[in-house]
N, C-alpha and C positions, 0 to 999 in steps of 0.2 A: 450590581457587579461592575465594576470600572472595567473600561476596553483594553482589552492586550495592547500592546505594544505593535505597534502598525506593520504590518510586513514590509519588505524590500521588496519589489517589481521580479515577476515570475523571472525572467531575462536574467536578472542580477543576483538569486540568492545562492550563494556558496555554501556547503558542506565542510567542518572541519572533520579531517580524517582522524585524526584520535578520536572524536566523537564517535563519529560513522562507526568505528571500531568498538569500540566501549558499549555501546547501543546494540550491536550485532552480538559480541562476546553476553550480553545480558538479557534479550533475547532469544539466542538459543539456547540459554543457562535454563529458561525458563517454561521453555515449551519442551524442553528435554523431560524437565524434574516432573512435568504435570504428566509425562507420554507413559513414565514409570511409576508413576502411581493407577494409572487405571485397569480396573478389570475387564477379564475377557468380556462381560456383559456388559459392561462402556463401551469397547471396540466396536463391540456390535451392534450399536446404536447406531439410528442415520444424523447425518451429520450436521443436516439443512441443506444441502447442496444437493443437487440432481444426482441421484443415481450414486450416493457416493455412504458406504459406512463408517463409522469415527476411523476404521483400519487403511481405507482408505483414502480418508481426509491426512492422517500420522505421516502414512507413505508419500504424499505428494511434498505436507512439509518436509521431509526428506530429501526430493527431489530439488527444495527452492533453495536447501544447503547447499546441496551435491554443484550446482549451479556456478556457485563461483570458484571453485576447483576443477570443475569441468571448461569453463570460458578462460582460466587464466591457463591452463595446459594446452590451449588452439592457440590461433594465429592472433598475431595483431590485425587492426582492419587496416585494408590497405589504401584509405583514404587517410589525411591528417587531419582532417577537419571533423570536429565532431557534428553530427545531424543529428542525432536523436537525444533533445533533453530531455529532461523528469517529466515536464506536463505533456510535454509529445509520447513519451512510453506510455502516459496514463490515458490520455486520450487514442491512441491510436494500437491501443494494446493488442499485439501481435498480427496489426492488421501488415498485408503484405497492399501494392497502390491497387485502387479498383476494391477494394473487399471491407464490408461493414468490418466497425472497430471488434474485435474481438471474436470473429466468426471463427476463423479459422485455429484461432489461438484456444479457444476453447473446444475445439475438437482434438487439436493435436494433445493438451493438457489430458483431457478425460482418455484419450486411449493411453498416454504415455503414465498416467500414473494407473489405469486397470492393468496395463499389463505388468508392471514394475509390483503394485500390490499384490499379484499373484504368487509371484516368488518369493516376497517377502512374508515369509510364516509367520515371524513377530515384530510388529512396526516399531516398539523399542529398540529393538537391536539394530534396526534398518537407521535411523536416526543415530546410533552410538556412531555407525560407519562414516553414515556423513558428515558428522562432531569433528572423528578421526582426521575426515581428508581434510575439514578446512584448519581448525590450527594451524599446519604449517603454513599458510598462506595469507594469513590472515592482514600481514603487510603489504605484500604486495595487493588485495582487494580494497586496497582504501586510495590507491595511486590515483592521479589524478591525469598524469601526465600518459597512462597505459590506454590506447586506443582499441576495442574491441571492437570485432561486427556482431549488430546486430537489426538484423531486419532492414529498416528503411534508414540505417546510416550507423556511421562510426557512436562509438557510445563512450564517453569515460568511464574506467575501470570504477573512480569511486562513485560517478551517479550508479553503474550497475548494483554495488554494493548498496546503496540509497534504496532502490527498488525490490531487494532481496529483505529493509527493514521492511518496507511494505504489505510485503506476502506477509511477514511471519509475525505481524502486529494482528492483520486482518485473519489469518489462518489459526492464530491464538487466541482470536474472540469468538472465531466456530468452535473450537476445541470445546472452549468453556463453556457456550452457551448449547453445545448439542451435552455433551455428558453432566454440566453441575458443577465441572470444580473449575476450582479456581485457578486461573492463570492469567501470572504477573503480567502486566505491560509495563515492560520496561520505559523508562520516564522519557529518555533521550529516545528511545525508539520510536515510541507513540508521538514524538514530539515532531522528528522529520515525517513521518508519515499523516499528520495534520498538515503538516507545512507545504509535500508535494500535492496534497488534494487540493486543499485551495490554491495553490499557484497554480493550479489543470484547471479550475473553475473559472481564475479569472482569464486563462488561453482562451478556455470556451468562450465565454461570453465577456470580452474586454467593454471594458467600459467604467465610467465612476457612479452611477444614478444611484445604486446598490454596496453597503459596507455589511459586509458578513464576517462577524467575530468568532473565534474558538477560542478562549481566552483557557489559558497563558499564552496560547503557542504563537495564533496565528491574527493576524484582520490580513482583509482584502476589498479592496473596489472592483464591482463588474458588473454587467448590465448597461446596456446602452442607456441612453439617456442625457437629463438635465445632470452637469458636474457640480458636487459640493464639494464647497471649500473650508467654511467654517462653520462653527458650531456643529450641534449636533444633528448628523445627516437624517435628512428624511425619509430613509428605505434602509432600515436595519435588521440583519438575520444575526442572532445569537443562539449557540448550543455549545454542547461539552463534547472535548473530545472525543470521545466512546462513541459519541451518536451523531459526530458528523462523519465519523470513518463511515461507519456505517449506514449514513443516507449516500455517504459515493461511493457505494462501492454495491449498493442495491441489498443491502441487509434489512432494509429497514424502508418503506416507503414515505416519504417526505408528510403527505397525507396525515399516514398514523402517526409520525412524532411529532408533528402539530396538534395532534387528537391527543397524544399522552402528554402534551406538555412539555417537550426535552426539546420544540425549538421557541424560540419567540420571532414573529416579527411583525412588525410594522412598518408603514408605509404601503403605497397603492402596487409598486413597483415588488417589492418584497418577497416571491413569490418562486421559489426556486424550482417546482416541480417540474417545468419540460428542461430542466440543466442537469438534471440528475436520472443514475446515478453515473458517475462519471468514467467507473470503472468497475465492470459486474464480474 
């Protein structure tokens, strides 16, 4: 399989907002239609997640709607300078300073959608609400120039939109894989959300010794080490989109999809298991 098309440096890669949009609009087209197809005995299946049943996994996607009709009705942040970009949100996901990445964020997550799923009798219709409020907004979440707060700094309105593909790329492949059906990943969706992973990969661990592929979307250099410049590098990570979301994101242990076959790589360096996953 020939190598993607090299990335652009975490630092430097821009988001086109009609994308961003399009991506979102196709996205929640598609995790809607899959929310109204299931049965109450899909609902009530678990999800793969701690503690959570498909009703409650529906509800949360709900919430990660609800999200930017919720942040674009607040304040601007009152800093102009943005702090928090894509691989900073991914790596430091809802950490406040002082606190492991994701501690607190996944606490406030699991009570915020068990309580929220309680009142919601049908997570379809919970979802129709959230469809509801974002339409009209759907413009202004793709700004770029809209400064919100969030957590450890100003954020752009459309990286937050960027981050919102993320959930509902990742939250669409629990859907499918806890009940069986199928749901779309939209192309341009699936496509930023490769793109912010490995640009949080190569944050993590900066460096060139290491070229890790996801072809179409994405390549990166990371890993300390000896720099390659030509030909073909001698520490290569290759897999398909599907299954590097899911080695960053802890779907999938780096281990077993080297045991199944869904990564390749070679070289001594090659070896991504204490990098991962990058955002559980």
């Amino acid at each position: 399989m020939p190598p993607a098309k090299r990335s652009s440096p975490p630092s430097k890669r821009s988001y086109d907002p009609a994308r961003v949009r399009q991506a979102l609009i196709g996205q929640v087209e598609a995790v809607t239609a899959a929310a109204h197809e299931l049965t109450a005995e899909q609902r009530a299946l678990p999800s793969g997640l701690p503690g959570w049943d498909v009703h409650k996994l529906l509800v949360h996607i709900a919430l990660q709607i609800d999200a930017l009709p919720r942040f674009l009705a607040g304040p601007e942040a009152a800093s102009r300078v943005p702090e928090l970009d894509l691989p900073t949100w991914v790596l430091s996901w809802g950490r406040l300073p002082g606190e492991a990445p994701g501690e607190r964020a996944a606490d406030d997550l699991d009570r915020e959608t068990r309580e929220e799923s309680g009142h919601a009798a049908d997570a379809g219709t919970r979802i129709n609400e959230a469809v509801a409020q974002l339409e009209p907004v759907l413009e202004s979440a793709v700004r770029a120039d809209l400064l919100i707060p969030h957590g450890l700094g100003a954020m752009r309105m459309l990286d937050f939109t960027v981050t919102r593909l993320v959930e509902l790329v990742v939250h669409s492949d629990d859907l499918a894989r806890a009940t069986g059906t199928a749901v779309t990943l939209d192309r341009l969706a699936l496509a930023a959300t490769v793109r912010v992973l490995t640009d949080a990969l190569a944050a993590k661990a900066p460096g060139s010794s290491v070229e890790v592929r996801v072809p179409p979307f994405a390549v990166v250099q990371c890993v300390e080490g000896p720099r390659h410049t030509r030909g073909t590098p001698p520490n290569v990570v290759e897999t398909d989109p599907l299954t590097w979301v899911r080695l960053a994101t802890g779907r999938i242990a780096w281990t077993d999809a080297r045991a199944a076959g869904a990564v390749s790589a070679s070289g001594e360096r090659a070896d991504l298991d204490g990098q991962l996953p990058l955002l559980g």
